[in-house]
N, C-alpha and C positions, 0 to 999 in steps of 0.2 A: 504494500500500500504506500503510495505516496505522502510524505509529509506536508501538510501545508503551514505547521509553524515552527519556528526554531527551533531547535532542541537543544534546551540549556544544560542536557547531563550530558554533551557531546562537548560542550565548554572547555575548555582547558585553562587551568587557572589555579596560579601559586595558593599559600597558604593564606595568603593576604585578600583573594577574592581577585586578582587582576588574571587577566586573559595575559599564558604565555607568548600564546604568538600576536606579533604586529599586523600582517595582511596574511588575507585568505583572497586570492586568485579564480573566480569561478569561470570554466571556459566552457562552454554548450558545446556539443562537437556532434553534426548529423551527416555520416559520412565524407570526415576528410583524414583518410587511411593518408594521402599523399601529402599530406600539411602538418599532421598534426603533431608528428614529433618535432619537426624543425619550431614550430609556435612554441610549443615547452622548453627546446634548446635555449631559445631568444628570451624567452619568460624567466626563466628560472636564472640564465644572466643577469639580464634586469635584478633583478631583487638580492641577487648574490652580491649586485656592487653597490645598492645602498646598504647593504650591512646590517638588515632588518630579521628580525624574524619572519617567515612566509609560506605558505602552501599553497599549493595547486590542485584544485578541484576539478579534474576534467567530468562531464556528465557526456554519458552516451548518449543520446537521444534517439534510442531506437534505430543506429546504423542498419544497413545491409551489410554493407563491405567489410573490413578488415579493422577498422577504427579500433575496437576496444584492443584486438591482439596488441595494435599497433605501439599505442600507451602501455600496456603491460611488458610487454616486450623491452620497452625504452627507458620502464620505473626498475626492470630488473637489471637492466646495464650497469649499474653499479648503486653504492652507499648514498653518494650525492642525491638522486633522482629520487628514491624505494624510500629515503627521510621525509622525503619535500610534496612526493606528488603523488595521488590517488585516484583510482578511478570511481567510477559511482554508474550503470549501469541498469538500464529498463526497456520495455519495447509493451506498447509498437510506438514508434514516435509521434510524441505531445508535442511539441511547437519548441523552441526556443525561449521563449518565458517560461514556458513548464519546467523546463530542464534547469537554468536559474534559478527559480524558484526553490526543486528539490535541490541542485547542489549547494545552495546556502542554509538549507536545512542540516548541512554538515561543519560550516565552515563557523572556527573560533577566533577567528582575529578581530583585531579595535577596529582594522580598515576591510570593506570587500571591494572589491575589483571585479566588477563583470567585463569582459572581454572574450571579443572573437574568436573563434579557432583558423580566423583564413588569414589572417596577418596584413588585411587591409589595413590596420589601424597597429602601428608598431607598441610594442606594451612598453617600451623605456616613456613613452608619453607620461604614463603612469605614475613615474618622479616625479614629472611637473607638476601633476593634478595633487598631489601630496602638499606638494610647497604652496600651490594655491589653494586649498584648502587648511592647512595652518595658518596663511598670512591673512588670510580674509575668514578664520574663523568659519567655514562655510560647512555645513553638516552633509555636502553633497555634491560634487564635482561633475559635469559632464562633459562630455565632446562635442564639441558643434561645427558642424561642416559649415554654417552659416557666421561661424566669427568671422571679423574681419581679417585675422595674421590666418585664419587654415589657408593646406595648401591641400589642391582637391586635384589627382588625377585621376579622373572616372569619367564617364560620357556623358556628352550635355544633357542627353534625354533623363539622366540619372536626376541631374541637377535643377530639372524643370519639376520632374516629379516629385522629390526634396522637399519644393520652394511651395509648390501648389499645398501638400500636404500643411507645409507649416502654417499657410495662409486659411486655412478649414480650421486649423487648433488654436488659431489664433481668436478666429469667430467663436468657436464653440467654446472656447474656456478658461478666456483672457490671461495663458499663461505669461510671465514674463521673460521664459527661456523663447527663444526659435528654434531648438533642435532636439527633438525628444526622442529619434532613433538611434544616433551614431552608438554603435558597438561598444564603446568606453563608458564606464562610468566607476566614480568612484565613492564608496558609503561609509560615514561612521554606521559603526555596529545598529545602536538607537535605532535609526530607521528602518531600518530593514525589519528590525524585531516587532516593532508597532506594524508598520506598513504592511508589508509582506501578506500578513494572513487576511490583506481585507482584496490584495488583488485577484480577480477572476482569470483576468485574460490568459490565455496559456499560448499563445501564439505573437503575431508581430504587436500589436499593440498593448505588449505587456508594460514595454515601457513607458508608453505613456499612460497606462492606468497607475503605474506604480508614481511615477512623479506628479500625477493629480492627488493622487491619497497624500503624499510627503507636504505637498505645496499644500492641502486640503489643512494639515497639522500645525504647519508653518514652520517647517526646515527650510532652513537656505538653501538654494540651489545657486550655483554658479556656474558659468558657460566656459569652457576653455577652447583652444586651438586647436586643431589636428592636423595631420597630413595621413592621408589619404588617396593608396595606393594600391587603387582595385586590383585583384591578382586573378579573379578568374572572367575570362571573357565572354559567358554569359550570367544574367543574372540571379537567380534562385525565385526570384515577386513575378508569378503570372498572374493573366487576369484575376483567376480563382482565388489567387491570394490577396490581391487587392481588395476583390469587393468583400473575402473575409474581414482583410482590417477595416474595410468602410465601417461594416455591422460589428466589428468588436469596437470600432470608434464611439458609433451611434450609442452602444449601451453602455461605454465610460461616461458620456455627456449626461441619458438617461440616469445613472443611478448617483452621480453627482450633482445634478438640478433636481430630478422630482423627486427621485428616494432619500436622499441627503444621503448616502449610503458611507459619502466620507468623514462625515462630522463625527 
């Protein structure tokens, strides 16, 4: 059975009550047997060179192919990896927010990190969003393709689709972010443990139901930079998934106007 709330005896935590480790890493992975070690290679650098304590939660998300071997295969390569990184595993595949959702149902760190397995979105980013959230205080860091310093290689049509999207959540929900999709995002623990269990969506619009429940609370959100560097030449979002996130949209708007579902 899936979990839908944290599970605080999974906690890890000195005698004092503090959580041992610094970040918990959560990477959704649906079929990328050919990505997904080199993302852990790069990840777990990351975090090796800020000096942090950290793990790595990869969640299968119902693969076909070779995914989970892939990561077992690469945790058992030595002491380093088999310490830091874990897999977590379910079928048939729930969405990408589902798999979030459960894999932070395992993760103990002060900070989470959700992040891609396709390495559009480099995780050293992930330093910054750290610094900017210490220096502004911010309970919540995201990426935004629509800041002014990101650097965006991906296709215009990408970027029209983006912009439309963000001008719909702008009308429906007077956010003050413009980017509620990008791949990165960074959480004090807090949120996630309140939020988490009130979001529905399990699919693409998880993230914007979870940053209406946070923003609904009044956690800081803060928008960062990225660079963005599509790596596969078609995209994953067909129609059918589109007009999915229309109607996961429609019923984040629904249960946060008429149900008050986030108060």
């Amino acid at each position: 059975m899936l979990k839908n709330k944290m599970q605080a005896g999974i906690l890890l935590q000195d005698k004092t009550g503090h959580n041992l480790i610094e970040f918990s890493i959560i990477i959704p992975a649906h079929n990328e047997e050919t990505r997904i070690v080199t993302t852990l290679k790069e990840t777990a650098d990351v975090f090796e060179e800020l000096n942090s304590s950290y793990e790595i939660i990869v969640v299968d998300d119902g693969s076909s192919d070779g995914t989970c071997e892939s990561v077992e295969e690469f945790i058992s390569s030595g002491p380093k990896y088999s310490r830091k990184i874990r897999i977590k595993s379910y079928s048939p595949n729930m969405g990408k927010g589902n798999a979030l959702k459960y894999g932070s149902s395992f993760a103990g760190g002060k900070y989470i990190l959700f992040l891609d397995a396709d390495l559009d979105l480099h995780p050293f980013i992930a330093t910054e969003f750290y610094r900017i959230m210490e220096a502004k205080n911010a309970d919540i860091v995201i990426g935004s393709k629509m800041h002014k310093k990101s650097v965006l290689h991906y296709p215009f049509f990408r970027k029209i689709a983006s912009f439309c999207y963000y001008i719909i959540i702008k009308i429906l929900f007077r956010l003050s972010i413009k980017d509620t999709q990008t791949g990165i995002k960074l959480f004090k623990r807090k949120v996630l443990e309140e939020c988490l269990p009130r979001v529905i969506v399990k699919r693409y619009a998880f993230d914007l139901e979870l940053l209406v429940a946070a923003n609904k609370k009044g956690y800081s959100i803060v928008e960062a930079p990225v660079k963005v560097d599509l790596k596969r030449q078609f995209g994953r979002v067909g129609i059918r998934d589109a007009f999915r996130m229309f109607l996961d949209t429609a019923g984040v708007f629904w249960r946060l106007n008429l149900r008050k579902y986030y108060d």
